[in-house]
C-alpha positions as CSV (number, residue, x, y, z in Angstrom):
1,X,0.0,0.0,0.0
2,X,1.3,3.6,-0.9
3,X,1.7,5.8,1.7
4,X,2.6,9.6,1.4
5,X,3.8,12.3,3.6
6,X,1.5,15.5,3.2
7,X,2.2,19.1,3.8
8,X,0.5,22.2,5.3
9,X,-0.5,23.1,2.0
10,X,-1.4,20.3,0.7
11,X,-3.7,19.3,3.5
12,X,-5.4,23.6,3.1
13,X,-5.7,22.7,-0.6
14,X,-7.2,19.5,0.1
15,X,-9.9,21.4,2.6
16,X,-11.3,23.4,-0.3
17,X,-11.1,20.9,-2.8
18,X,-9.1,21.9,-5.2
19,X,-6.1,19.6,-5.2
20,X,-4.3,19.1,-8.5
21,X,-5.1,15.9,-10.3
22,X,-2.4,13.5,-8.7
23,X,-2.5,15.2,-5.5
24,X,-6.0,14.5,-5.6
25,X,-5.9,10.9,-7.1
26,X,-3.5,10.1,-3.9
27,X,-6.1,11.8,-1.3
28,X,-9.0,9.9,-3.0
29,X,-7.3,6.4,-2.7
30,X,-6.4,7.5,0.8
31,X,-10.2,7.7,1.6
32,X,-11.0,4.4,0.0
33,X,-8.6,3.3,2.1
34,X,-6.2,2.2,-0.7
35,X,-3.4,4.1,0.4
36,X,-1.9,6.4,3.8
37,X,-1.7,9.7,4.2
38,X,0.7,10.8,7.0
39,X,1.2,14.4,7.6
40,X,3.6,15.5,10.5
41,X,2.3,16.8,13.7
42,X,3.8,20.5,13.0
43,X,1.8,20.4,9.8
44,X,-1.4,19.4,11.4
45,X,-1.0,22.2,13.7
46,X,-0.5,24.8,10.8
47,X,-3.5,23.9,9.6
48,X,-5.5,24.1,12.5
49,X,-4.4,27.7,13.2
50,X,-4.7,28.9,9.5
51,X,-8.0,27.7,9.4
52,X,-8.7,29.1,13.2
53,X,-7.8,32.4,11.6
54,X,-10.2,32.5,8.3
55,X,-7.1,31.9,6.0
56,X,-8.3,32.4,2.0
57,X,-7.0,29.1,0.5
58,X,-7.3,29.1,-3.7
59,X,-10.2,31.7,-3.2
60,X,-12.6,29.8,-0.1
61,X,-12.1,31.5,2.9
62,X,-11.9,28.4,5.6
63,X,-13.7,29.1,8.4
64,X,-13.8,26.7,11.8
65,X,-12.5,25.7,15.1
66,X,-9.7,23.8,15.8
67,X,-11.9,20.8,16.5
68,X,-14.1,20.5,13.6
69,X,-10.5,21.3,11.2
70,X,-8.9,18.4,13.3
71,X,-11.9,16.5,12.7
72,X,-12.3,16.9,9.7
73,X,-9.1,16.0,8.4
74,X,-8.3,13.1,10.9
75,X,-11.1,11.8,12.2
76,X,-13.8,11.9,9.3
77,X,-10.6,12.3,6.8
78,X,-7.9,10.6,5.4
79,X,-4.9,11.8,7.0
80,X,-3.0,10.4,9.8
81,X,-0.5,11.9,12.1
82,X,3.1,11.3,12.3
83,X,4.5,12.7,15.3
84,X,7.9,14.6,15.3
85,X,9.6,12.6,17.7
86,X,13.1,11.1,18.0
87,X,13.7,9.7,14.1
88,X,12.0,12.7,13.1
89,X,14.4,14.5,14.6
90,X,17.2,12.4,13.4
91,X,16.8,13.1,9.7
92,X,16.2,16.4,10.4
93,X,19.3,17.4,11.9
94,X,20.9,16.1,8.2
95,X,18.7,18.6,6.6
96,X,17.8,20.9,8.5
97,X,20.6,23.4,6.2
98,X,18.5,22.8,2.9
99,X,15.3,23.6,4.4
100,X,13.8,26.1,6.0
101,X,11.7,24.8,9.3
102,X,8.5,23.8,7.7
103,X,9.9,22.3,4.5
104,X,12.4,20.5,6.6
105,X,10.3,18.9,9.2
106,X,7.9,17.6,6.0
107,X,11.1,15.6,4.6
108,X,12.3,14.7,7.9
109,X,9.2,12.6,8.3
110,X,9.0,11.3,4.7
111,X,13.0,10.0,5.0
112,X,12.2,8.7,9.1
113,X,8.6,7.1,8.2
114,X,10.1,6.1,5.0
115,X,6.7,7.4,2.9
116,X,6.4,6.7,-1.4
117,X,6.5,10.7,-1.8
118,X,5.7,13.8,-0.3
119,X,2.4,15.4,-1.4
120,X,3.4,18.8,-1.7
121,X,4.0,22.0,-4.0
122,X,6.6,23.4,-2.8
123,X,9.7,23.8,-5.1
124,X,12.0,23.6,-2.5
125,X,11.3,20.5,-1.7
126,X,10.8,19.3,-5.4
127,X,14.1,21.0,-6.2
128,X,15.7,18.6,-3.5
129,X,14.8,16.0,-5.6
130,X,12.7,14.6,-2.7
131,X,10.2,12.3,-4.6
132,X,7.0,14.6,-4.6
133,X,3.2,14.5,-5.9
134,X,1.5,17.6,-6.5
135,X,0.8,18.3,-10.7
């Protein structure tokens, strides 16, 4: 079974559903429970306060509270959590000069949990050559 780490943006993106074709084909087979979707703890919380804070995401203005945007993506969604914890940390101490901290705590958990790809549009990461879905 595929599994994929997902970012902050990916996982906002996601919430007003408007994902990209791949990113979307990997969130849909996550929900038919034909793949994983792990997304870091940090990321989680990113989106929980962005969406505590009315963020605009491709045009929809998210609106909710921290429960009902944990909820919805963990809970009723497809998305599990990978906590930052000691192998986290591990990998990323070895790239922690590439990235900035976001960017870096997303491929730290893709290299420790050992994920197909990182679900993400960020060309920092892509740039890496970190294997990523997005387009």
């Amino acid at each position: 079974m595929a599994t994929y780490t997902a970012d902050a943006v990916a996982l906002l993106v996601y919430l007003v559903d408007s994902l990209p074709d791949r990113a979307d084909r990997a969130f849909a087979e996550a929900e038919a429970g034909e793949s994983v979707i792990q997304a870091p703890s940090t990321a989680l919380a990113e989106v929980i306060y962005a969406v505590s804070r009315d963020k605009t995401v491709r045009g929809v203005r998210l609106a909710g509270t921290p429960g009902e945007t944990r909820q919805a993506l963990l809970s009723n969604g497809p998305v599990s959590t990978a906590p930052v914890a000691e192998a986290e940390l591990a990998e990323y101490v070895e790239v922690v000069e590439e990235f900035n901290i976001h960017d870096g705590l997303i491929v730290a958990s893709h290299y420790a949990q050992g994920t197909d790809a990182v679900i993400s549009s960020d060309a920092a990461i892509q740039d890496a050559g970190v294997a990523t879905i997005w387009n």
